[in-house]
DSSP file (Angstrom, degrees, kcal/mol; ACC not computed):
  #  RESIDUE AA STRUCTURE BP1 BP2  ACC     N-H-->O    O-->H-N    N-H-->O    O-->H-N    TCO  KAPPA ALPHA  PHI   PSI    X-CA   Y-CA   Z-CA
    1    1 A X              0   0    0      0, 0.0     2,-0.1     0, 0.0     0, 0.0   0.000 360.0 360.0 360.0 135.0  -42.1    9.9  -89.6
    2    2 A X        -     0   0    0      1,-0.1     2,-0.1     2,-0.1     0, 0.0  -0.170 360.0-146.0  14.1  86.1  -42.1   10.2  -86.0
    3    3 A X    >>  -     0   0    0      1,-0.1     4,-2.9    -2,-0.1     3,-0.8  -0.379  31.8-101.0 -91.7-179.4  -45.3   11.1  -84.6
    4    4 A X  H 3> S+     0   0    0      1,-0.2     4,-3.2     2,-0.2    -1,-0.1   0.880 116.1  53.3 -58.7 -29.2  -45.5   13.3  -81.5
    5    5 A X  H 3> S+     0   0    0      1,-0.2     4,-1.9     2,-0.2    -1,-0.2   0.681 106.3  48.3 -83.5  -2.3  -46.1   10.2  -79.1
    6    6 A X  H <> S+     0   0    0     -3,-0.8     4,-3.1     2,-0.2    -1,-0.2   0.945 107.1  55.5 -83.6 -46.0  -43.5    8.4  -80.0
    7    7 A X  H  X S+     0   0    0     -4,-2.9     4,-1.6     2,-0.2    -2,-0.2   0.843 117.4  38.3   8.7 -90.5  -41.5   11.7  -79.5
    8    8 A X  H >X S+     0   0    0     -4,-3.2     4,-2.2     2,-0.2     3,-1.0   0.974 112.7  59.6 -47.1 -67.3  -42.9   11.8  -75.7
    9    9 A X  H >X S+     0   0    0     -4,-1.9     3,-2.7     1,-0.2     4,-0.7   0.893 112.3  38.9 -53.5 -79.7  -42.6    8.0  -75.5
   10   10 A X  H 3X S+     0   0    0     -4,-3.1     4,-0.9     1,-0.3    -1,-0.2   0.655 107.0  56.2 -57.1 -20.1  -38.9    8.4  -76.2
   11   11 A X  H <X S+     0   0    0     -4,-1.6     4,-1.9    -3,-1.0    -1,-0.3   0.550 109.5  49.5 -85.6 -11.2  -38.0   11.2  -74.4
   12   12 A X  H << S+     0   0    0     -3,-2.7     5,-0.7    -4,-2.2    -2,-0.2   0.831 107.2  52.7 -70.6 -81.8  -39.4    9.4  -71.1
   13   13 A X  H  X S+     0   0    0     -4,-0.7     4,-1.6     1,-0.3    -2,-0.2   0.708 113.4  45.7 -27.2 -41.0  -37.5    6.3  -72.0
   14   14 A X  H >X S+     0   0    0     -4,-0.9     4,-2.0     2,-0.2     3,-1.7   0.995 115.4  49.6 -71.9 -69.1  -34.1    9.2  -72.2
   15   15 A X  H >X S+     0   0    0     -4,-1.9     3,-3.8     1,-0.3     4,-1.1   0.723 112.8  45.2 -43.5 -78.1  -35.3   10.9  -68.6
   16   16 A X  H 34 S+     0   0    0      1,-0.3     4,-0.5     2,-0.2    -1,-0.3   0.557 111.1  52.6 -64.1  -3.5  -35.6    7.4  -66.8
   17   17 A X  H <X S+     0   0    0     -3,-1.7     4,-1.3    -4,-1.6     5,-0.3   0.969 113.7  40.1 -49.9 -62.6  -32.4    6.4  -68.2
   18   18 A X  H XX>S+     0   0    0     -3,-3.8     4,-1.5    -4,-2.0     3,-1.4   0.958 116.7  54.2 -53.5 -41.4  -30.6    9.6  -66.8
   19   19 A X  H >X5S+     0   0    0     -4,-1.1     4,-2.4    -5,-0.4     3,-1.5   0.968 113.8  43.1 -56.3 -50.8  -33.0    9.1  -63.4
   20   20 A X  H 3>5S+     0   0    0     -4,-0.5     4,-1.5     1,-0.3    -1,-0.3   0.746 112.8  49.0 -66.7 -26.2  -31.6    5.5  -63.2
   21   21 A X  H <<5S+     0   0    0     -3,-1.4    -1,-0.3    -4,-1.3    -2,-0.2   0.343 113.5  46.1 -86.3  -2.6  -28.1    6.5  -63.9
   22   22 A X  H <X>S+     0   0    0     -3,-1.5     4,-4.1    -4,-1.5     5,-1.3   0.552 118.1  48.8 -93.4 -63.3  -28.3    9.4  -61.2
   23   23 A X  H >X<S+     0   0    0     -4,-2.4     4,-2.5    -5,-0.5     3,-1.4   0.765 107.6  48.5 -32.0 -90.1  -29.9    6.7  -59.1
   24   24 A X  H 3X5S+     0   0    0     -4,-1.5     4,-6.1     1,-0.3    -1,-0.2   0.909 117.9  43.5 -38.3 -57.0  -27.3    4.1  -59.8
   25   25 A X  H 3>5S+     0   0    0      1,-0.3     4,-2.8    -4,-0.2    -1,-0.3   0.986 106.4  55.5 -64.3 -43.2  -24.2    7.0  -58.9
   26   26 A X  H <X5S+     0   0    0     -4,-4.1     4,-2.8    -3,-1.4    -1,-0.3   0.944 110.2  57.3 -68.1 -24.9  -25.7    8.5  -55.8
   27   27 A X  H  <<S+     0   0    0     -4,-2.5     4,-0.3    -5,-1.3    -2,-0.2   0.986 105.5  44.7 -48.2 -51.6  -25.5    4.6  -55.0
   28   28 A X  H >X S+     0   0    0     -4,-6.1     4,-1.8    -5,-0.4     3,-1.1   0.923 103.3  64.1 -59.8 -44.0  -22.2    4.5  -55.5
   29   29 A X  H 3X S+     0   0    0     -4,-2.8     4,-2.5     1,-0.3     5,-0.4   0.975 111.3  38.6 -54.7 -41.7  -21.3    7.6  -53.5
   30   30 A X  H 3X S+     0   0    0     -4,-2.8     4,-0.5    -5,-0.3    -1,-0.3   0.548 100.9  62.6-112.9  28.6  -22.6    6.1  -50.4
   31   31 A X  H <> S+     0   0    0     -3,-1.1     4,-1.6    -4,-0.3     5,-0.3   0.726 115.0  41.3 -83.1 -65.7  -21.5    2.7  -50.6
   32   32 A X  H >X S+     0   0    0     -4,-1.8     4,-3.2     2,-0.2     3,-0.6   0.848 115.2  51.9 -45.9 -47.8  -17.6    4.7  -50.6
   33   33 A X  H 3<>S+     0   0    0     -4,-2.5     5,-0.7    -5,-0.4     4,-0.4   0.933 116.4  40.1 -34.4 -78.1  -18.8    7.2  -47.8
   34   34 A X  H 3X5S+     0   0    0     -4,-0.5     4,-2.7    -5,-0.4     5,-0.3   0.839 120.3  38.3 -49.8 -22.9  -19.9    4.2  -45.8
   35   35 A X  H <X5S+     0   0    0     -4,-1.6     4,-1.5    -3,-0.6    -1,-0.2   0.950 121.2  50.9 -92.7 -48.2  -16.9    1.6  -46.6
   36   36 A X  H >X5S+     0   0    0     -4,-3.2     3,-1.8    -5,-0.3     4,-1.1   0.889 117.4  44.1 -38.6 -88.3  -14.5    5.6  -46.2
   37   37 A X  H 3>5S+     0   0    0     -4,-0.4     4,-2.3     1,-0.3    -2,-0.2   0.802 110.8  50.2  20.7 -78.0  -16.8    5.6  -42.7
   38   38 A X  H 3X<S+     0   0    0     -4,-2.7     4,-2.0    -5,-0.7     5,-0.4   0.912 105.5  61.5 -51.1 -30.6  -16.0    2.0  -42.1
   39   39 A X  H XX S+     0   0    0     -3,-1.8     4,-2.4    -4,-1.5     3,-1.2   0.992 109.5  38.5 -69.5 -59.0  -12.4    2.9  -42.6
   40   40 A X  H 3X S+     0   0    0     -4,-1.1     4,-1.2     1,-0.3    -1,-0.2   0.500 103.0  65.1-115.1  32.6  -12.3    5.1  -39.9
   41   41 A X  H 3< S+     0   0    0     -4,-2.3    -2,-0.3    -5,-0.2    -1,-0.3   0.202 105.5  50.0 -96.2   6.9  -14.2    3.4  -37.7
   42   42 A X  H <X S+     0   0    0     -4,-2.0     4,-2.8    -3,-1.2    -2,-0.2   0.644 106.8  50.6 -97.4 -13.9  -11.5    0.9  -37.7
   43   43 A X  H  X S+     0   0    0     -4,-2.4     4,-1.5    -5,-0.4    -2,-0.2   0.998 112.2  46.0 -55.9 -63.9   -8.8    3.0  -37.2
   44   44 A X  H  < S+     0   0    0     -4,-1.2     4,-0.4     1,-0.2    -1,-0.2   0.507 112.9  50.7 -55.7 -14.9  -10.3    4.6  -34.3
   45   45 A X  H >> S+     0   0    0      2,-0.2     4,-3.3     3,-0.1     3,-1.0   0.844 111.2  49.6 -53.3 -66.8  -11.3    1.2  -33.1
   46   46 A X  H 3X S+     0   0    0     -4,-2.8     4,-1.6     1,-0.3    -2,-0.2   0.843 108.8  60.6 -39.9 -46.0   -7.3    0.1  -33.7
   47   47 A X  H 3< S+     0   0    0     -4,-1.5    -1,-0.3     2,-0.2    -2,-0.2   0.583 103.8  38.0 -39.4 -48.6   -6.7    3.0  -31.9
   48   48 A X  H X> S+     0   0    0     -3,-1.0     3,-1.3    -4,-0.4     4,-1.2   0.689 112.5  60.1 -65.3 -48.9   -8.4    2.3  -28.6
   49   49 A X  H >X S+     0   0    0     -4,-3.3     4,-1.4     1,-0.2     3,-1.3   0.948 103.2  53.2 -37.5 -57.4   -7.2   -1.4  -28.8
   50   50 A X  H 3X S+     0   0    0     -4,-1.6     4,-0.6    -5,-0.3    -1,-0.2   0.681 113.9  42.7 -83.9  -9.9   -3.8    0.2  -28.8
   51   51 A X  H <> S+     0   0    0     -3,-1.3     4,-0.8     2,-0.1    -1,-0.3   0.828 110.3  53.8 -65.0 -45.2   -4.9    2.1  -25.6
   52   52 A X  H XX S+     0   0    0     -3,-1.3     3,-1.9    -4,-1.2     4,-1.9   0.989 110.1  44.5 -48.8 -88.1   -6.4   -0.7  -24.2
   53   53 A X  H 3< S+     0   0    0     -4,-1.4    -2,-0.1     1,-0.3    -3,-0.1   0.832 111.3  59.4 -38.3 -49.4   -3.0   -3.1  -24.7
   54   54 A X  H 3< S+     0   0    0     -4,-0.6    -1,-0.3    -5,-0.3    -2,-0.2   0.875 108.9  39.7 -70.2 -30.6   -0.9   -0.1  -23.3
   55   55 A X  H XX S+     0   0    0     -3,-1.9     4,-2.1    -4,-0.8     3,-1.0   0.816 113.2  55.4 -61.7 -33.2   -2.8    0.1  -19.8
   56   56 A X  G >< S+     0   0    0     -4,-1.9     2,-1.6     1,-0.3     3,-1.2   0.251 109.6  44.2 -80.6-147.2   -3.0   -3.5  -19.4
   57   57 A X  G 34 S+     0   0    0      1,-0.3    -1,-0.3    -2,-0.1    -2,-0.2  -0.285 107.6  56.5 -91.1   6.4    0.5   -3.8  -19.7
   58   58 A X  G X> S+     0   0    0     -2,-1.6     4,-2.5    -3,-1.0     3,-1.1   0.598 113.9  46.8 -67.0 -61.6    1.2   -0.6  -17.2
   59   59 A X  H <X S+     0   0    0     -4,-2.1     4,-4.7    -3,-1.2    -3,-0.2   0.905 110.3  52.0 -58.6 -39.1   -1.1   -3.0  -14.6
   60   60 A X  H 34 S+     0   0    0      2,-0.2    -1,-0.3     1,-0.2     5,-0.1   0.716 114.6  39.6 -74.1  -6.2    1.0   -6.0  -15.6
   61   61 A X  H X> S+     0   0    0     -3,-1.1     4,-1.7     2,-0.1     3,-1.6   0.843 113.7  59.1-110.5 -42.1    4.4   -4.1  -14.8
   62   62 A X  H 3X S+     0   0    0     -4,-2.5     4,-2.2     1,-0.3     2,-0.9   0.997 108.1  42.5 -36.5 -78.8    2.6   -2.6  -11.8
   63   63 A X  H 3< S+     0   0    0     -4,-4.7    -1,-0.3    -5,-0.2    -2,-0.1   0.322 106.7  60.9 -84.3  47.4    1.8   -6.0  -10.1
   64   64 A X  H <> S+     0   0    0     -3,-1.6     4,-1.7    -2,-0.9    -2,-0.2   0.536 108.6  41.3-107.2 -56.7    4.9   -7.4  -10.7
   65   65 A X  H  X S+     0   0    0     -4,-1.7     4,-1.5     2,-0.2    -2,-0.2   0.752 110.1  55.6 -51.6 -22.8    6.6   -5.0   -8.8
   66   66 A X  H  X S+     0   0    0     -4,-2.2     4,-1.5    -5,-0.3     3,-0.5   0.926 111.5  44.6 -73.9 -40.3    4.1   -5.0   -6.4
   67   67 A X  H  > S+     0   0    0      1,-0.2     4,-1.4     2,-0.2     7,-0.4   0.633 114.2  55.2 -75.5  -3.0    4.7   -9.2   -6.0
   68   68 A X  H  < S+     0   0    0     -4,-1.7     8,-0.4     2,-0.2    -1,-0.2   0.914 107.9  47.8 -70.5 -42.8    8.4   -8.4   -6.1
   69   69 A X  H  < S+     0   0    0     -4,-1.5    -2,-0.2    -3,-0.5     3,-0.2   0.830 119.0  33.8 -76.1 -27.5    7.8   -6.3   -3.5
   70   70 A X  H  < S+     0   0    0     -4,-1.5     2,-0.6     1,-0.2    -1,-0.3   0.920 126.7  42.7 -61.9 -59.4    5.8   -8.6   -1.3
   71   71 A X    ><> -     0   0    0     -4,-1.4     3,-1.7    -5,-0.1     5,-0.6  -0.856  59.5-178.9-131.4  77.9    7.8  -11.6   -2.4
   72   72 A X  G >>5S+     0   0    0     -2,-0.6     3,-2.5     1,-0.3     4,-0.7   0.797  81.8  72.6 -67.6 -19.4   11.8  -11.2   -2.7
   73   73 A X  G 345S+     0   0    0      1,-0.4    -1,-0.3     2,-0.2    -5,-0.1   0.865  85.4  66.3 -65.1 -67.0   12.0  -14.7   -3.8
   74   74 A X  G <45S-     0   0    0     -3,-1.7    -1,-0.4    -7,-0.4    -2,-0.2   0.465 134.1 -83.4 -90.9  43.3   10.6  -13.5   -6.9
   75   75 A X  T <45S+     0   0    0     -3,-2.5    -2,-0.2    -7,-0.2    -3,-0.2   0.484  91.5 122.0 113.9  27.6   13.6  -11.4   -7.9
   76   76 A X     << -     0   0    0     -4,-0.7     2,-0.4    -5,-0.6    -1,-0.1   0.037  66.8 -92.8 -61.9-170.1   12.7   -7.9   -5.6
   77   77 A X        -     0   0    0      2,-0.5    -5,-0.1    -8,-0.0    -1,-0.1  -0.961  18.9-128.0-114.0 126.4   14.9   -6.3   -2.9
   78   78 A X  S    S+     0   0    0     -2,-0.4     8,-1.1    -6,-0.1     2,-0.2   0.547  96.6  83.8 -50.4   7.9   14.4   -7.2    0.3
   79   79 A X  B    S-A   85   0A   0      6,-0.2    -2,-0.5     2,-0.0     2,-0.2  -0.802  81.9-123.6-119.2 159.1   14.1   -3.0    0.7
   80   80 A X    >   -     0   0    0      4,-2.6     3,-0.8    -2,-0.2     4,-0.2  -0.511  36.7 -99.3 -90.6 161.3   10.6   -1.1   -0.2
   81   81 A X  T 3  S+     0   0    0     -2,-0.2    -1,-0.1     1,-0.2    -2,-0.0   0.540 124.7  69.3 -45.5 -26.7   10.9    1.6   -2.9
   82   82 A X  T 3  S-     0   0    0      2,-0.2    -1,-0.2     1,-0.1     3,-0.1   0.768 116.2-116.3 -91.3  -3.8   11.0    4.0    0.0
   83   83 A X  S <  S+     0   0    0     -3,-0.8     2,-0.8     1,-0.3    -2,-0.1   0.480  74.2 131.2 101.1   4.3   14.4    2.7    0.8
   84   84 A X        -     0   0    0     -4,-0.2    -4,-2.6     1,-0.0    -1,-0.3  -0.782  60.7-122.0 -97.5 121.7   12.9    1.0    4.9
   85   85 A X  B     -A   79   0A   0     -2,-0.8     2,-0.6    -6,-0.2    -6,-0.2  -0.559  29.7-116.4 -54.2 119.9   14.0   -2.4    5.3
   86   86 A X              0   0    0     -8,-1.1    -1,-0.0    -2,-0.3    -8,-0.0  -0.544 360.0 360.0-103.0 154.8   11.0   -4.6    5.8
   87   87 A X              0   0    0     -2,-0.6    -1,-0.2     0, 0.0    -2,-0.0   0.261 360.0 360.0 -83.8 360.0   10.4   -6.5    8.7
């Protein structure tokens, strides 16, 4: 039979399973939080890129019209936006 320490002795061995299997799952929980986390710190990343690309390319149509305007040569009107002929 079973004495009482063996008892004890085995019912530690049971907790620090469970403890190690609690362990081991909260592990898991915040590797997906952080990679969930990651997830939508690239979106919002993607996001701002996509901000980014849309200003720059407001500034690129912006000085092109500005060198049109300067420069009929490269395909302007020899008129300003305000309709005055330039001199």
């Amino acid at each position: 039979m079973l004495t009482v320490a063996s008892y004890g002795s085995a019912i530690l061995v049971v907790v620090t399973l469970v403890v190690k299997l609690f362990h081991l799952v909260n592990a898991i929980q915040i590797l997906i939080l952080k990679l969930y986390c990651l997830e939508d710190w690239v979106k919002e990343a993607e996001e701002q890129n996509s901000l980014w690309r849309q200003s720059l390319r407001m500034m690129e149509e912006r000085l092109v019209r500005l060198e049109r305007q300067v420069d009929p040569t490269l395909g302007g009107s020899p008129f300003l936006s305000s309709g005055r002929e330039r001199t």
